[in-house]
C-alpha positions as CSV (number, residue, x, y, z in Angstrom):
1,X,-2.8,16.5,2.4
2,X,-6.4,15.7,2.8
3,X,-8.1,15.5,6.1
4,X,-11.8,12.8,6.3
5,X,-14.2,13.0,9.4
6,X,-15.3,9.5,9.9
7,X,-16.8,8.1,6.6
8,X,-19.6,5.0,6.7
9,X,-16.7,2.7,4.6
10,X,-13.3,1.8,5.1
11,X,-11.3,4.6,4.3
12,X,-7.1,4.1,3.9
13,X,-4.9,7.2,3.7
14,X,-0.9,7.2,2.6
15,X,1.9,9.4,2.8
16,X,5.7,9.2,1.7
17,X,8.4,11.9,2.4
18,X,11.9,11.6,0.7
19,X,14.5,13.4,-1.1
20,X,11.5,16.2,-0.9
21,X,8.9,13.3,-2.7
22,X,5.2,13.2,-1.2
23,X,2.4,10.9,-2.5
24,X,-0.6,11.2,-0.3
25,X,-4.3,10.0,-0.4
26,X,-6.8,8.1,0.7
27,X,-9.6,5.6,-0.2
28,X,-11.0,2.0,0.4
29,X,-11.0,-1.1,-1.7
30,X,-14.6,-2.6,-1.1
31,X,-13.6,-5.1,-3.8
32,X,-11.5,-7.0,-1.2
33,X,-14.0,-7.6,0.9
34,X,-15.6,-10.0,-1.5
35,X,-14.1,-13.3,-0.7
36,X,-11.3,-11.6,1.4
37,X,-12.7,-11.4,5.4
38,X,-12.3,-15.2,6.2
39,X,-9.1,-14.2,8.0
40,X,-10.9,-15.0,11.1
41,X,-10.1,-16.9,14.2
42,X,-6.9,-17.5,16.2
43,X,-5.7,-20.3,14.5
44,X,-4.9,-19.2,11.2
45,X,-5.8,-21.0,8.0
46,X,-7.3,-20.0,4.6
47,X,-7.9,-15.8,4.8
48,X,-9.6,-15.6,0.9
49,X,-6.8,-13.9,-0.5
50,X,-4.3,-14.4,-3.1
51,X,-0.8,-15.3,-3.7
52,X,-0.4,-17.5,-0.5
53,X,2.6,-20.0,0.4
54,X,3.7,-21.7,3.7
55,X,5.2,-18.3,4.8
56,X,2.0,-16.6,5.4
57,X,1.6,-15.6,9.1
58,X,-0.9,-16.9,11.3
59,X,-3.7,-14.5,12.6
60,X,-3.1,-13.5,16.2
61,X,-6.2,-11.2,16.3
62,X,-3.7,-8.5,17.6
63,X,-5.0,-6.1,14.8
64,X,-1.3,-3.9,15.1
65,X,0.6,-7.1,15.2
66,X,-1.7,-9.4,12.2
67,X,-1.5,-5.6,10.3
68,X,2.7,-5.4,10.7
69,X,2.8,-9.3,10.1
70,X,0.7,-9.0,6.9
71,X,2.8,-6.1,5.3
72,X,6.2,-8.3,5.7
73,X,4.7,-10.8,4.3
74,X,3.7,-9.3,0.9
75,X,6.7,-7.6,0.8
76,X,8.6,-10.1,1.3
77,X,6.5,-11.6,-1.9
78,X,6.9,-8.9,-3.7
79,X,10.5,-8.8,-3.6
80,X,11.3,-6.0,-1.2
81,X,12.1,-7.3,1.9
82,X,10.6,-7.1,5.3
83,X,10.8,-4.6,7.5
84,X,12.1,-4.5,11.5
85,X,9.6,-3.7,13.6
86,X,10.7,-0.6,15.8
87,X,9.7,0.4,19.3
88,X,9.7,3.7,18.1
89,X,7.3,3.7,15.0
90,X,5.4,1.7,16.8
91,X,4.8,4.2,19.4
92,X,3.7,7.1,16.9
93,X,1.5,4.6,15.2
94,X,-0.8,3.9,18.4
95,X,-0.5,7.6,19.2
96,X,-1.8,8.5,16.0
97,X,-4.6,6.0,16.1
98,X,-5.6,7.4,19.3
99,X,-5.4,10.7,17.8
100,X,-8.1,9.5,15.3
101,X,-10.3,7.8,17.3
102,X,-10.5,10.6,20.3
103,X,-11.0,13.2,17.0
104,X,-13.5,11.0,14.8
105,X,-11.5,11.4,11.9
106,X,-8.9,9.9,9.2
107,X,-6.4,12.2,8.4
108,X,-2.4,12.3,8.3
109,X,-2.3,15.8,9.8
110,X,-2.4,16.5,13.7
111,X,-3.9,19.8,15.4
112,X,-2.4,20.9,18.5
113,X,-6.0,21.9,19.9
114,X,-7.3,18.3,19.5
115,X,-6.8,15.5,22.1
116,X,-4.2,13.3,21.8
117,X,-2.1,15.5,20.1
118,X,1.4,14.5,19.2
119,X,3.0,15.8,16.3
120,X,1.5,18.5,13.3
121,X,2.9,16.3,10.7
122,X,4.0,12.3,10.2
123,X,8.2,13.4,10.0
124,X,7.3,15.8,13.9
125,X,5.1,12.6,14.9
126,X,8.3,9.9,14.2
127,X,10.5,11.8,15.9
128,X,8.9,12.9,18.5
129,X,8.2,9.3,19.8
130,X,12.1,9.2,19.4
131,X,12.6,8.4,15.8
132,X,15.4,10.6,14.6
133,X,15.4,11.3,11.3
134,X,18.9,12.2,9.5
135,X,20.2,12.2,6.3
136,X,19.5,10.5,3.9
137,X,16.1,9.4,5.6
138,X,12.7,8.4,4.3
139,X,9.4,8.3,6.3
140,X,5.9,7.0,5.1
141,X,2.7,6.5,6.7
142,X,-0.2,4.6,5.8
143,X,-3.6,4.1,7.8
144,X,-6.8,2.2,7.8
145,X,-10.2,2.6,9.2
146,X,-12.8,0.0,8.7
147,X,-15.1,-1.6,10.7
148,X,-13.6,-4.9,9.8
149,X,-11.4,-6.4,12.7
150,X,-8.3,-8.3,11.1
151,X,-5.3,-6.7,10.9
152,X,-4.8,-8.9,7.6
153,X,-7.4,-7.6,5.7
154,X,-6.7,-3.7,6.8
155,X,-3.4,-4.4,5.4
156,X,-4.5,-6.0,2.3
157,X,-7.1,-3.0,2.0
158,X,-3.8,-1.0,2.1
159,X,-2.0,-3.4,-0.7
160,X,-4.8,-3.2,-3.5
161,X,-5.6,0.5,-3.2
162,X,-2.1,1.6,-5.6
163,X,-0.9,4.7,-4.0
164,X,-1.1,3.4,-1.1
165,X,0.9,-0.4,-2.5
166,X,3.4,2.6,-3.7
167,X,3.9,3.6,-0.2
168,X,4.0,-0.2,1.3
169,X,6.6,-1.2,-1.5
170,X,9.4,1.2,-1.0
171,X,12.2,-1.1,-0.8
172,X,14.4,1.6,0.7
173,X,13.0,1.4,4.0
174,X,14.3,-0.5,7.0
175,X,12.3,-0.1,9.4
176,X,8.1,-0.1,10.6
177,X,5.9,0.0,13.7
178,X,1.8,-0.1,13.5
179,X,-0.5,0.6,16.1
180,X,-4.0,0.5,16.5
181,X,-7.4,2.2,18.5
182,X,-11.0,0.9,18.2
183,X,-13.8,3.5,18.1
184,X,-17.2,3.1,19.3
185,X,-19.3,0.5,16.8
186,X,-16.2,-1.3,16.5
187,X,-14.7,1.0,13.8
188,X,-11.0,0.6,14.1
189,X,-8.1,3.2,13.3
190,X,-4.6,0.9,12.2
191,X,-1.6,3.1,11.4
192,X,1.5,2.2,10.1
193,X,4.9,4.4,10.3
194,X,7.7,3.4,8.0
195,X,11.2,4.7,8.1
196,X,15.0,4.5,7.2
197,X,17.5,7.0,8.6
198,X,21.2,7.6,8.8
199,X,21.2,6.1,5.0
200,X,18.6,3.8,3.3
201,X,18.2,0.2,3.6
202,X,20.3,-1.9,0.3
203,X,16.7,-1.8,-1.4
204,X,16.4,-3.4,-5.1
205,X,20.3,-3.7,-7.2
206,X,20.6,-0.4,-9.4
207,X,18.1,-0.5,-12.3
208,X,15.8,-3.1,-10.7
209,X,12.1,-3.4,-10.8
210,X,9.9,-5.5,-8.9
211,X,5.6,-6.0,-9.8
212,X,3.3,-6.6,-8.0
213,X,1.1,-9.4,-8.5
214,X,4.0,-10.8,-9.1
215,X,4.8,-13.5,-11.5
216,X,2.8,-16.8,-11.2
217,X,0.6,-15.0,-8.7
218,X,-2.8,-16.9,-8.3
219,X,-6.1,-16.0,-6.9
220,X,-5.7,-12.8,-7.8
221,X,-8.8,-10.2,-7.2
222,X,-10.5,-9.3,-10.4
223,X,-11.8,-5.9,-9.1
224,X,-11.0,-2.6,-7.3
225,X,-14.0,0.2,-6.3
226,X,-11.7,3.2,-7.2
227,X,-14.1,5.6,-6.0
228,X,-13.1,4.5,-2.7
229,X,-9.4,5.5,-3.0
230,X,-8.9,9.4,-2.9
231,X,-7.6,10.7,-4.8
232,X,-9.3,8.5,-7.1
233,X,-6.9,7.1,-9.7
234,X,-9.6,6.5,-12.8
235,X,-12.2,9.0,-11.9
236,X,-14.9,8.4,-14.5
237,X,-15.2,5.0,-13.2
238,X,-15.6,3.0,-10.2
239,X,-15.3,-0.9,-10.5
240,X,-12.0,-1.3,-12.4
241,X,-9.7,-3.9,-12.6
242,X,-7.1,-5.0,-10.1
243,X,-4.1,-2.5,-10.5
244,X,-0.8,-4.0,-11.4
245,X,2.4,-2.3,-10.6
246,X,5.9,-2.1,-10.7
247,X,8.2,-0.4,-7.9
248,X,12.2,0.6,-8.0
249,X,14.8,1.7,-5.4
250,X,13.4,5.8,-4.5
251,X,16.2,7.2,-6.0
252,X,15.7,5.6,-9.2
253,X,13.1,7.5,-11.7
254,X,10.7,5.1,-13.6
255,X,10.1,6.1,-17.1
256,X,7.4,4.0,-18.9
257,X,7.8,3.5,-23.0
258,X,4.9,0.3,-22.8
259,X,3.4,-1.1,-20.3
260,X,0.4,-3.3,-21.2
261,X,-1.8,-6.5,-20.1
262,X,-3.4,-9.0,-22.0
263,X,-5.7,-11.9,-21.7
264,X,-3.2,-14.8,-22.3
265,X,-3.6,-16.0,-26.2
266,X,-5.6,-12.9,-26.8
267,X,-4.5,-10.3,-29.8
268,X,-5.3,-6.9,-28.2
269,X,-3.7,-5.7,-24.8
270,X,-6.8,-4.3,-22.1
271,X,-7.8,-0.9,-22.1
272,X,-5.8,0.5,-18.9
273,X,-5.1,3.9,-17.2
274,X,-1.7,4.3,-16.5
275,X,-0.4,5.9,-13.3
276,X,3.3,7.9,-13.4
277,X,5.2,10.5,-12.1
278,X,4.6,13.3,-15.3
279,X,1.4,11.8,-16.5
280,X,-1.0,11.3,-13.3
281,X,-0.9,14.3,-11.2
282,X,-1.5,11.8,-8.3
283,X,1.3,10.1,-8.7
284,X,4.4,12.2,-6.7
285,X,7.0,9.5,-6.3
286,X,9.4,8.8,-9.5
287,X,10.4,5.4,-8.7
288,X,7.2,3.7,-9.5
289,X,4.4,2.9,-12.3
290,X,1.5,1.3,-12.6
291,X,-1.5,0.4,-15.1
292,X,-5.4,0.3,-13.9
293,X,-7.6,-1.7,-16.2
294,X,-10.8,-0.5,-16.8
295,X,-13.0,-2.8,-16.8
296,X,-12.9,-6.0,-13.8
297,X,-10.9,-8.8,-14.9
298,X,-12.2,-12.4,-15.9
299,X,-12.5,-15.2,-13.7
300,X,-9.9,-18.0,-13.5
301,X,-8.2,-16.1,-16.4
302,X,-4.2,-15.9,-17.0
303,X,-3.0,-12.4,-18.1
304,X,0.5,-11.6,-19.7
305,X,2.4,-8.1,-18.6
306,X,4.7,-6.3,-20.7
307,X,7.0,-3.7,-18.9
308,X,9.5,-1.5,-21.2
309,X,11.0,1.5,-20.0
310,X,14.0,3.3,-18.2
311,X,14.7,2.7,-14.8
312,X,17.3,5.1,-13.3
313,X,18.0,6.2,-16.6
314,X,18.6,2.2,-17.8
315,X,16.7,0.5,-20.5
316,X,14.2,-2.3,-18.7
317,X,12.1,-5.2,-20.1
318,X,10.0,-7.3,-17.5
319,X,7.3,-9.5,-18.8
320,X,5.7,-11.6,-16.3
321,X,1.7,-13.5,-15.6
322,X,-0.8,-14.0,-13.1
323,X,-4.0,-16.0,-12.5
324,X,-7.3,-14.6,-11.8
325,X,-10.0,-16.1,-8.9
């Protein structure tokens, strides 16, 4: 686990713990902010970013509440379900907001010297707020800090940067609470706890995969800074393209044979990094895959993915498209 003092950009920090998986990091998209900060206001309307239909919540400017909201909501588009909010996550979110902003710093792990002090670790944090966790469980947390003030664009901070979408994405949880602490120069700390315990939420049917954009997504962001994201998942280069991914149930591995994306009508797929358990040393959960192109995408451009693999040890095929800004 990495620990951050305060950084001068957003920073974003993730962690997962099941069936003894971890994935944790921590980084920024700057490339959302371009276009994506109009979620302003109390009355909702056009926030700049993608993907949008008649479902999408309207901005409260209760960052934990717009953050919690925002999450559903592209889960529920990506095909995962939404989460029930719970008291108790809730609680060990604000407390470890407050942890950060009494300490200055962005971090998952918790001393017992500092102030604010609740809990060494995310899974001693959950339950200590009252969130018991028995078999088969999961936990997660993921956090934001940026001096922007919507909870809908910390969240969507937290759905572009891909480890942290691998977090987010787990269908197998049922359950999340968010919290969040402003710091002076209104630089604010939003966590968000996720959980299933006593047995995991019904999740995706065996073999499933869902992707994320997902298919007929428009308005799509053409970029990603991924030096902002640490660990950094392309680290000889900074502006890349938008990551596309694809997510199954926890328990099911994800094996990748191809997984490509192509300019619609063109001959030749995009030069991509590819992100999986075995081949990205980054990547510690099984159950998902994803490709980072290397260069931004086009403008107003329609790109065709390929998916083939396994999935839980089952052959898979998923092609699907998405529309550029």
């Amino acid at each position: 686990m990495m620990s951050k003092t305060q950084p001068a950009k957003s920073l974003i920090a993730a962690f997962i713990a099941a069936l003894a998986l971890a994935a944790c990091g921590g980084g920024s998209d700057s490339g959302s902010a371009n276009g994506a900060n109009g979620a302003t206001g109390s009355t909702g309307g056009s926030t700049g970013f993608s993907g949008l239909d008649a479902s999408a919540p309207v901005l409260t400017n209760n960052v934990a509440t717009d953050g919690f909201n925002w999450i559903n909501y592209r889960r529920s588009q990506a095909g995962v379900g939404a989460l029930a909010r719970n008291s108790q996550l809730d609680r060990s979110s604000q407390a470890h907001s407050d942890y950060q902003r009494l300490n200055n710093l962005v971090t998952h792990d918790e001393q017992s010297n500092r102030a604010g002090y609740t809990g060494a670790t995310v899974e001693a944090r959950v339950q200590a707020a009252g969130y018991t966790l028995v078999p088969n469980y999961a936990s997660g947390e993921i956090i934001a800090a940026t001096t922007n003030n919507t909870g809908f664009y910390m969240a969507e901070e937290l759905v572009t940067a891909i480890y942290h979408r691998f977090v987010m994405f787990e269908p197998l949880f049922k359950d999340m609470g968010t919290g969040s602490a402003t710091a002076a120069a209104s630089y604010i700390y939003f966590t968000t706890n996720l959980g299933a315990t006593r047995g995991y939420s019904p999740g995706l049917p065996s073999h499933a995969i869902v992707s994320w954009p997902f298919n007929g997504q428009t308005g799509v962001q053409r970029n990603f800074f991924s030096d902002f994201e640490e660990p950094d998942p392309v680290p000889d280069t900074n502006e890349v393209g938008y990551p596309i991914s694809v997510h199954a149930n926890l328990t099911e591995p994800v094996a990748v044979t191809s997984f490509t994306v192509r300019v619609r009508g063109a001959a030749n797929s995009l030069a991509t990094r590819l992100l999986v358990k075995g081949q990205d040393p980054n990547t510690t959960m099984a159950s998902v895959a994803a490709i980072v192109p290397l260069a931004p995408l086009a403008a107003n451009t329609t790109y065709d993915v390929s998916f083939n693999g396994t999935v839980g040890g089952a052959a898979v095929s998923k092609t699907w498209s998405f529309t550029t800004r």
